[in-house]
PDB file of N, H, CA, C and O in Angstrom:
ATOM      1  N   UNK A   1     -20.604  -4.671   3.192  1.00  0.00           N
ATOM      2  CA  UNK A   1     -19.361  -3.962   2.968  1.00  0.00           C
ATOM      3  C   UNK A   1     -19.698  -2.501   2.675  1.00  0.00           C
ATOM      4  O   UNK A   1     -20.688  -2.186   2.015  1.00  0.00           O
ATOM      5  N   UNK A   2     -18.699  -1.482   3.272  1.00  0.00           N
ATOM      6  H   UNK A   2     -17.895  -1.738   3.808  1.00  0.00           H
ATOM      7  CA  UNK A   2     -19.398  -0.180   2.884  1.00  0.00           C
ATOM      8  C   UNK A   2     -18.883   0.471   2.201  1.00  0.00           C
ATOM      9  O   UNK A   2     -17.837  -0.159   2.049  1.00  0.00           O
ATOM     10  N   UNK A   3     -18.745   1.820   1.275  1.00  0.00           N
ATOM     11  H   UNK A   3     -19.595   2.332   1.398  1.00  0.00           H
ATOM     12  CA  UNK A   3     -18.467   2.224   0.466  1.00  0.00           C
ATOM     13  C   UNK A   3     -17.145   2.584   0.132  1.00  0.00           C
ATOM     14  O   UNK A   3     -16.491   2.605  -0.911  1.00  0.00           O
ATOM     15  N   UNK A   4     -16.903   2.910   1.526  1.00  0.00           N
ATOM     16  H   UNK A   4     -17.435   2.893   2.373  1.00  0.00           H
ATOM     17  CA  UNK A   4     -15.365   3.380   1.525  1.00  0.00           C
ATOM     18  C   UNK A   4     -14.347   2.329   1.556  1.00  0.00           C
ATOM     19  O   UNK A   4     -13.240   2.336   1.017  1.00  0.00           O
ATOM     20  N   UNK A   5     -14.901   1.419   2.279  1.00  0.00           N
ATOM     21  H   UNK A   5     -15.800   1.413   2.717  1.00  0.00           H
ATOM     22  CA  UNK A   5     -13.836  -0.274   2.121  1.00  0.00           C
ATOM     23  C   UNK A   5     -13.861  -1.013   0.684  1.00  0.00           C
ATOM     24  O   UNK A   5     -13.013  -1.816   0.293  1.00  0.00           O
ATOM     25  N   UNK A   6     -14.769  -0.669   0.123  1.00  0.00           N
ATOM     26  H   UNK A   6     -15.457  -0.017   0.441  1.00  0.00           H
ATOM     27  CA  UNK A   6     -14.889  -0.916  -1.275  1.00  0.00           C
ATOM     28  C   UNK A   6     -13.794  -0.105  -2.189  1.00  0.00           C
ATOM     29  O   UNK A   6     -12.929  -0.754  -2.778  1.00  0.00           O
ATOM     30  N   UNK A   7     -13.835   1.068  -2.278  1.00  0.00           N
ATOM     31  H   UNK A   7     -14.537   1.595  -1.799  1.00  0.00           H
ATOM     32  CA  UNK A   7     -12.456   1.990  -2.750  1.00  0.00           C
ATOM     33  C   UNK A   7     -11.234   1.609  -2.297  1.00  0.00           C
ATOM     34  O   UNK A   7     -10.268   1.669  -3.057  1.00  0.00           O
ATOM     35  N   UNK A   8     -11.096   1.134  -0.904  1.00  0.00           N
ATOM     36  H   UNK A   8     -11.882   1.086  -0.287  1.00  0.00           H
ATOM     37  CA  UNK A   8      -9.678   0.952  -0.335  1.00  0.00           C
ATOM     38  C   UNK A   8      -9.359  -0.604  -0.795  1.00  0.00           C
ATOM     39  O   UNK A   8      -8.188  -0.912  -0.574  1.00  0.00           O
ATOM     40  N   UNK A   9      -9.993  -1.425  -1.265  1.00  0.00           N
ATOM     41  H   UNK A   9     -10.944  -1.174  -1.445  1.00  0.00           H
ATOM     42  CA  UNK A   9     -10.202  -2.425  -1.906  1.00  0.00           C
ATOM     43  C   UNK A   9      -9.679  -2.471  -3.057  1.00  0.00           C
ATOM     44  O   UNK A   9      -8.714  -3.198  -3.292  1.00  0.00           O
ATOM     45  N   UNK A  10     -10.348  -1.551  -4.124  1.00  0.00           N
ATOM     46  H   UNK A  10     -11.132  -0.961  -3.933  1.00  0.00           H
ATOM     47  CA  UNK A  10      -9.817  -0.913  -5.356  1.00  0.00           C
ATOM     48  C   UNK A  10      -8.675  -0.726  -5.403  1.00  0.00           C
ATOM     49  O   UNK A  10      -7.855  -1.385  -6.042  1.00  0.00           O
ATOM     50  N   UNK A  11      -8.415   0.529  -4.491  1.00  0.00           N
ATOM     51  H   UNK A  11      -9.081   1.065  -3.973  1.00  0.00           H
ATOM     52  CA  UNK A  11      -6.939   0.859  -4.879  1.00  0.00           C
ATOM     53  C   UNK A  11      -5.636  -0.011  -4.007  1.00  0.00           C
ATOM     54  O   UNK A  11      -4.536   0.531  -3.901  1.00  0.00           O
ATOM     55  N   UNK A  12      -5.880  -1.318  -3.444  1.00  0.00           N
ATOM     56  H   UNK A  12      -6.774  -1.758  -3.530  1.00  0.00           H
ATOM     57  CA  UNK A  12      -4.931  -2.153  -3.244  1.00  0.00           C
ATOM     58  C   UNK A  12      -4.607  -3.014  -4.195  1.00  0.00           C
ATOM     59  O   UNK A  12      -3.582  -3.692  -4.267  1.00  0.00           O
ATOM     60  N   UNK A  13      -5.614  -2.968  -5.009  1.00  0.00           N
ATOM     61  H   UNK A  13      -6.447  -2.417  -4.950  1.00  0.00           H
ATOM     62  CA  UNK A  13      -5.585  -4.115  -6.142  1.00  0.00           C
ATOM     63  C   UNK A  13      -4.503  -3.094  -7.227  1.00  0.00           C
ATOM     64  O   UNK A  13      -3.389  -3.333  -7.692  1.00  0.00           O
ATOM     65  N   UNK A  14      -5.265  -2.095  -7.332  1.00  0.00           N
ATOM     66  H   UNK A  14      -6.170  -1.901  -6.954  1.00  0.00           H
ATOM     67  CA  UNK A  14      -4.267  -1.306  -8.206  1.00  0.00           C
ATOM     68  C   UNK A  14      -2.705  -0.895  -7.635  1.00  0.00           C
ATOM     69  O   UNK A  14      -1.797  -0.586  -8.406  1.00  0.00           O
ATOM     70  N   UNK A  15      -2.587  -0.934  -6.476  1.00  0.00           N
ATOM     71  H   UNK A  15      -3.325  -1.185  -5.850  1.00  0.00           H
ATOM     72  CA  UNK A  15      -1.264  -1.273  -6.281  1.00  0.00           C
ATOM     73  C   UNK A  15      -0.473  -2.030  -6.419  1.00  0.00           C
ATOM     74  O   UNK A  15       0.631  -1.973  -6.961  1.00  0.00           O
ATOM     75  N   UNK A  16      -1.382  -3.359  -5.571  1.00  0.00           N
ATOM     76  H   UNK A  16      -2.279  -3.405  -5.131  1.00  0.00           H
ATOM     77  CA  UNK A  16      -0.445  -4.414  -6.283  1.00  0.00           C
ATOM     78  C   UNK A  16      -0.128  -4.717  -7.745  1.00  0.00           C
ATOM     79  O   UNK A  16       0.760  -5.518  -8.036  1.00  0.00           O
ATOM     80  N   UNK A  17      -0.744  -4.172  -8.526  1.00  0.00           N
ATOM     81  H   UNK A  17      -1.466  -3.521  -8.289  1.00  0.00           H
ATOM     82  CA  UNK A  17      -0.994  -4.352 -10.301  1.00  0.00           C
ATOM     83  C   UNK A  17       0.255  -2.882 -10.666  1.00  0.00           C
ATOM     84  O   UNK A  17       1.134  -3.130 -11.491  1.00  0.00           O
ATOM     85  N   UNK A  18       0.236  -1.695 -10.123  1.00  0.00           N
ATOM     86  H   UNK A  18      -0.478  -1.494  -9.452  1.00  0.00           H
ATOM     87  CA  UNK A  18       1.319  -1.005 -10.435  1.00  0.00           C
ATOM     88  C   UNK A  18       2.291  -0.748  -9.491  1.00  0.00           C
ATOM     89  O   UNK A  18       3.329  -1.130 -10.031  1.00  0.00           O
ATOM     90  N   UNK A  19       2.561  -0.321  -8.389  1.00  0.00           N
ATOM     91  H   UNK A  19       1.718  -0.011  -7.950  1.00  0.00           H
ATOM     92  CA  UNK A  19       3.564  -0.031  -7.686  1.00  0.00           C
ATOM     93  C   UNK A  19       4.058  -1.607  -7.588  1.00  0.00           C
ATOM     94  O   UNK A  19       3.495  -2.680  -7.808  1.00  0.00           O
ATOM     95  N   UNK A  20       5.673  -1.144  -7.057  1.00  0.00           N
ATOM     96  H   UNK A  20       6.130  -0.273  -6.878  1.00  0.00           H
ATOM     97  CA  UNK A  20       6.625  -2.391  -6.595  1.00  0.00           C
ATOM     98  C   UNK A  20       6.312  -2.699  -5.610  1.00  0.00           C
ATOM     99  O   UNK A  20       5.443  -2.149  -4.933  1.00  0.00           O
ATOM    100  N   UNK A  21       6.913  -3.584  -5.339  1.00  0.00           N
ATOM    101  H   UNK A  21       7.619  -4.030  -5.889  1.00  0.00           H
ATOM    102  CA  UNK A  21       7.020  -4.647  -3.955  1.00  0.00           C
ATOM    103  C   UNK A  21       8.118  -4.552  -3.022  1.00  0.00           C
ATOM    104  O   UNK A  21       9.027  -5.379  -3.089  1.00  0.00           O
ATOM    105  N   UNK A  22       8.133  -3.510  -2.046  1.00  0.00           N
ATOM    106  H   UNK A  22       7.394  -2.838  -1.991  1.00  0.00           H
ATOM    107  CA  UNK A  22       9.356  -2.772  -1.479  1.00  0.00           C
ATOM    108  C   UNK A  22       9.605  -3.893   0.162  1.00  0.00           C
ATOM    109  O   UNK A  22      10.510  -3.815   0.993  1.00  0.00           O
ATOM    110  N   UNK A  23       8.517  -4.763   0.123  1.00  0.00           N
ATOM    111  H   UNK A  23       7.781  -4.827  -0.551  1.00  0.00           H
ATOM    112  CA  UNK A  23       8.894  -5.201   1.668  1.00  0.00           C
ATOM    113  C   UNK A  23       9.815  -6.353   1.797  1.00  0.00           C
ATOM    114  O   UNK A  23       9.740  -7.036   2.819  1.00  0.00           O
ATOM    115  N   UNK A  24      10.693  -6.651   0.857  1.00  0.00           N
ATOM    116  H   UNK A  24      10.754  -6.096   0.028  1.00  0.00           H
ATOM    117  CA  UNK A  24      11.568  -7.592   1.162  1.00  0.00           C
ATOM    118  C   UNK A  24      13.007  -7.554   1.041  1.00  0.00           C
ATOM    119  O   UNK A  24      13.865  -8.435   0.993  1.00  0.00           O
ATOM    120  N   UNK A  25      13.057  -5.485   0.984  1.00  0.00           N
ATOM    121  H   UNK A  25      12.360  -4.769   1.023  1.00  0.00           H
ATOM    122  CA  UNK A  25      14.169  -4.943   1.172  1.00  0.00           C
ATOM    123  C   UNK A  25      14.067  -4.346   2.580  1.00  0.00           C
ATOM    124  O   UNK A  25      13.091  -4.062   3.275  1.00  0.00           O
ATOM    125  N   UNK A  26      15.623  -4.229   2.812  1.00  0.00           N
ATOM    126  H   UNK A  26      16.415  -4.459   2.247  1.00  0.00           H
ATOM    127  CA  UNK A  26      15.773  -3.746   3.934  1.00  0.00           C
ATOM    128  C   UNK A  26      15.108  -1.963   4.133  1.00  0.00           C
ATOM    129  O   UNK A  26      15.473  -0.979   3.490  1.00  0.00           O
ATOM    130  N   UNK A  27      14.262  -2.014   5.016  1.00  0.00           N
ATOM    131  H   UNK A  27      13.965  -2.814   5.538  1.00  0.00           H
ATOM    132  CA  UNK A  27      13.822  -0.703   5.408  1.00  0.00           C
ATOM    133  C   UNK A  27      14.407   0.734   5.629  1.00  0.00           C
ATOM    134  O   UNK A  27      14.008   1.889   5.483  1.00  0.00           O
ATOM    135  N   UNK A  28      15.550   0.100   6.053  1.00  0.00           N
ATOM    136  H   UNK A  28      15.874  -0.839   6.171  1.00  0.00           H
ATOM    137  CA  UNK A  28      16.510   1.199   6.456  1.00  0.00           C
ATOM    138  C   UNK A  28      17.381   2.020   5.529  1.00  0.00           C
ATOM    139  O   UNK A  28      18.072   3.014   5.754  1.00  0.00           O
ATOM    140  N   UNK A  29      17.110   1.182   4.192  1.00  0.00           N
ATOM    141  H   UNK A  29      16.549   0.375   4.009  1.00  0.00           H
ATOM    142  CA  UNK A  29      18.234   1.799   3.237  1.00  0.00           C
ATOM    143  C   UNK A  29      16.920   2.153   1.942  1.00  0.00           C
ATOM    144  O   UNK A  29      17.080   2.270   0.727  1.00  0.00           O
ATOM    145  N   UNK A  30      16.092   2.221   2.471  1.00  0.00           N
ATOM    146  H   UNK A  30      15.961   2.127   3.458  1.00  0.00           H
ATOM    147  CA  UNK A  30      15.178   2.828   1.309  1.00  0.00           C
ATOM    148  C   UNK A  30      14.989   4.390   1.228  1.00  0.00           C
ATOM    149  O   UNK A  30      14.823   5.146   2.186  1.00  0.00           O
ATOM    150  N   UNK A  31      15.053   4.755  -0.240  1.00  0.00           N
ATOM    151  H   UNK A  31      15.187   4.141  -1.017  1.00  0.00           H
ATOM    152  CA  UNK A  31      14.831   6.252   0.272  1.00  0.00           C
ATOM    153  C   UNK A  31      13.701   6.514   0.712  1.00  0.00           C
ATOM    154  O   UNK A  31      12.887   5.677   1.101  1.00  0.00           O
ATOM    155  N   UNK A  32      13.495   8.190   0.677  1.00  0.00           N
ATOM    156  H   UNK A  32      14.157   8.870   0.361  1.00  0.00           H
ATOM    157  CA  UNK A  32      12.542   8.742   1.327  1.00  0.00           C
ATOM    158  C   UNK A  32      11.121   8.827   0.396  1.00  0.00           C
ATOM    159  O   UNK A  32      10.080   9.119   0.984  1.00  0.00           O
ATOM    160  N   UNK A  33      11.102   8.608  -0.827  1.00  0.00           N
ATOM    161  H   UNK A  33      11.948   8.371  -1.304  1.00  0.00           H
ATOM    162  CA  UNK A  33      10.192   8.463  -1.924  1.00  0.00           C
ATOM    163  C   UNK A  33      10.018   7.000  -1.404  1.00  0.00           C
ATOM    164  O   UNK A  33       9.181   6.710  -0.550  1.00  0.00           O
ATOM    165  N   UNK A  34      10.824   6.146  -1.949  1.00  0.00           N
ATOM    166  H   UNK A  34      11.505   6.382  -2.643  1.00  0.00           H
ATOM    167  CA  UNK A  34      10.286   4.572  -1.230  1.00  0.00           C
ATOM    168  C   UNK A  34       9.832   4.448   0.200  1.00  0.00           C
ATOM    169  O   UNK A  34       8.876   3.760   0.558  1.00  0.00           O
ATOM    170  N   UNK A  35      10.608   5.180   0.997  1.00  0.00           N
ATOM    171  H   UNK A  35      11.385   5.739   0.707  1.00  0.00           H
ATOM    172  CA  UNK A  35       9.427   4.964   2.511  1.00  0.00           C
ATOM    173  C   UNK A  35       8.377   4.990   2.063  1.00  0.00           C
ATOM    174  O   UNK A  35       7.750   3.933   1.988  1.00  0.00           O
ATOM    175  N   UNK A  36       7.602   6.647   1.439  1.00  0.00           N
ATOM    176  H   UNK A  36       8.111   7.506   1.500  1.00  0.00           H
ATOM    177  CA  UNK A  36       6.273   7.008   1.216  1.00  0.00           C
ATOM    178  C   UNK A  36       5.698   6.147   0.494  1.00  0.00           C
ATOM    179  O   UNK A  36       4.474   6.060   0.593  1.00  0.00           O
ATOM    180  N   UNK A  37       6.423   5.262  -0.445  1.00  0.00           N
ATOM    181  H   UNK A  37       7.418   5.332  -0.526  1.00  0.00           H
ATOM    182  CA  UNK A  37       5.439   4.598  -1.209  1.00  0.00           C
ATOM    183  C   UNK A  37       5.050   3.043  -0.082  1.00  0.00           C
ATOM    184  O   UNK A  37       3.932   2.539  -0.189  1.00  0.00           O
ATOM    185  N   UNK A  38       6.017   2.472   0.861  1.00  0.00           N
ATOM    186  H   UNK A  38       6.925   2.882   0.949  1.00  0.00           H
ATOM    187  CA  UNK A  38       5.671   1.391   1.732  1.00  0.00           C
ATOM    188  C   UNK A  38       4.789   1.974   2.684  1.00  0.00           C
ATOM    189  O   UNK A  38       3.833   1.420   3.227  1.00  0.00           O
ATOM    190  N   UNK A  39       5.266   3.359   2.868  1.00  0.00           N
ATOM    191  H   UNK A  39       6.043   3.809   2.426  1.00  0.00           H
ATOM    192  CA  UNK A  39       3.837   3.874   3.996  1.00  0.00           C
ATOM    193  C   UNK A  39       2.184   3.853   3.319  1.00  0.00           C
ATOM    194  O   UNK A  39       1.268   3.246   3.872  1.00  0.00           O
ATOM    195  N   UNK A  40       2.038   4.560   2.154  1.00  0.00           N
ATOM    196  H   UNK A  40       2.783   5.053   1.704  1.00  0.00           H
ATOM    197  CA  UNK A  40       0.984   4.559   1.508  1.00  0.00           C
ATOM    198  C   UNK A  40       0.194   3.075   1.058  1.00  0.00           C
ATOM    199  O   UNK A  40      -1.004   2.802   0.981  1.00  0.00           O
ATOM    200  N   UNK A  41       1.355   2.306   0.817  1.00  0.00           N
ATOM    201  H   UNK A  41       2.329   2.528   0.880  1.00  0.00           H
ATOM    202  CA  UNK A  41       0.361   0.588   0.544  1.00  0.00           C
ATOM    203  C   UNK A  41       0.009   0.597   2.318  1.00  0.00           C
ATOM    204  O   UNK A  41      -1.123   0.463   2.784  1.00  0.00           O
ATOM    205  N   UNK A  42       0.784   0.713   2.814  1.00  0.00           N
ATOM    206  H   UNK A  42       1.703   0.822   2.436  1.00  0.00           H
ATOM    207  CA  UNK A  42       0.277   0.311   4.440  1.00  0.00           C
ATOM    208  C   UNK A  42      -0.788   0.717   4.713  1.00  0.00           C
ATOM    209  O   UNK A  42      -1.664  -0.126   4.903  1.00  0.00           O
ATOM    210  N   UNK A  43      -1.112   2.084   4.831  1.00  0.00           N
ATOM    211  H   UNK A  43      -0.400   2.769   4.676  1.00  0.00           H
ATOM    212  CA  UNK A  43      -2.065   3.117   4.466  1.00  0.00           C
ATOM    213  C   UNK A  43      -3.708   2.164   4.312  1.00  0.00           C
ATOM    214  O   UNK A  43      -4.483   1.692   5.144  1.00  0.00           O
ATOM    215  N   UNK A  44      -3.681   2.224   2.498  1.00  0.00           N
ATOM    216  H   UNK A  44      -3.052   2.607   1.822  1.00  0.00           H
ATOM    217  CA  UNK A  44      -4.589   1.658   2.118  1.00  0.00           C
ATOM    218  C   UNK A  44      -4.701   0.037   2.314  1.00  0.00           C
ATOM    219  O   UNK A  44      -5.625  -0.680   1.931  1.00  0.00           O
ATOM    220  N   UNK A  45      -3.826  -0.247   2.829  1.00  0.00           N
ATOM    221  H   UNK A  45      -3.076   0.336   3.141  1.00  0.00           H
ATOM    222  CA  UNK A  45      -4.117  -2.086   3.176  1.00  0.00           C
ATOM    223  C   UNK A  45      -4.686  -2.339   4.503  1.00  0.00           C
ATOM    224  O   UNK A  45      -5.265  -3.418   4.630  1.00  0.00           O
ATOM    225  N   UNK A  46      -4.649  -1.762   5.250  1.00  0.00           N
ATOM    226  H   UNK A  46      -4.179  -0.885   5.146  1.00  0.00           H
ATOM    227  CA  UNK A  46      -4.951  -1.542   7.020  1.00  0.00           C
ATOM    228  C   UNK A  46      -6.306  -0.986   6.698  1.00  0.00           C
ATOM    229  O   UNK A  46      -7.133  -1.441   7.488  1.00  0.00           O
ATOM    230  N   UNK A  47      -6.933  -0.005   5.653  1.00  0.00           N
ATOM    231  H   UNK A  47      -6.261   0.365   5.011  1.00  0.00           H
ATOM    232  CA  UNK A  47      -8.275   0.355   5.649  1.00  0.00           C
ATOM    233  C   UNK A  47      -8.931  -0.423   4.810  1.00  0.00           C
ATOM    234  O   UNK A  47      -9.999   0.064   4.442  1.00  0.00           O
ATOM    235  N   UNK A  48      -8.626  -1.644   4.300  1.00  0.00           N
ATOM    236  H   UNK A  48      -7.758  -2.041   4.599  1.00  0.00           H
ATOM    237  CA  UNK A  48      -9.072  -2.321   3.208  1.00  0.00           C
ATOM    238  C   UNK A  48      -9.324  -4.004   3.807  1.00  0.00           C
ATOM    239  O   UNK A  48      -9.827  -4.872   3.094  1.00  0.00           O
ATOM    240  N   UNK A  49      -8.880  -4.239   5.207  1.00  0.00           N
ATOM    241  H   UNK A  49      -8.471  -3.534   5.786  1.00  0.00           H
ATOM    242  CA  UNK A  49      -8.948  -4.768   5.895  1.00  0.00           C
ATOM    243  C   UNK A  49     -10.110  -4.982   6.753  1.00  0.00           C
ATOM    244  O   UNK A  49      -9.942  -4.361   7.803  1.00  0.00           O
ATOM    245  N   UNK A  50     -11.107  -5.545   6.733  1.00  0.00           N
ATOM    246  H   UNK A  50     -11.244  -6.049   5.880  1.00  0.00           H
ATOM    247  CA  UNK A  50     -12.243  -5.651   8.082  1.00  0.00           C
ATOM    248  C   UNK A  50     -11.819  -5.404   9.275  1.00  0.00           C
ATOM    249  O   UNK A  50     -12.591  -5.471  10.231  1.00  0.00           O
TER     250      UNK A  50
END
C-alpha cells in the first residue's frame, strides 16, 4: 500500500466519523455547501480505493 492511499484512507475514516451522510437525500435539492461536501467524500473515497 503506498503512502498516499494510506492518507486517503485516513481521511475517509475521518469523514465518516465527522461529516454527515448526504447520499440518501435527494441530490438536486442540496445546497451548494452540501454538493461540495458529497463531492469531496467522493473525492477522497475513489482515491482510497485500489
Amino acid at each position: 500500500m503506498t503512502f498516499r492511499r494510506s492518507v486517503f484512507r485516513a481521511l475517509a475514516r475521518l469523514n465518516k466519523a465527522l461529516l454527515p451522510s448526504l447520499g440518501q437525500r435527494d441530490l438536486q435539492r442540496l445546497t451548494k455547501l452540501q454538493k461540495a461536501l458529497v463531492a469531496y467524500r467522493y473525492w477522497v473515497t475513489r482515491n482510497a480505493l485500489p
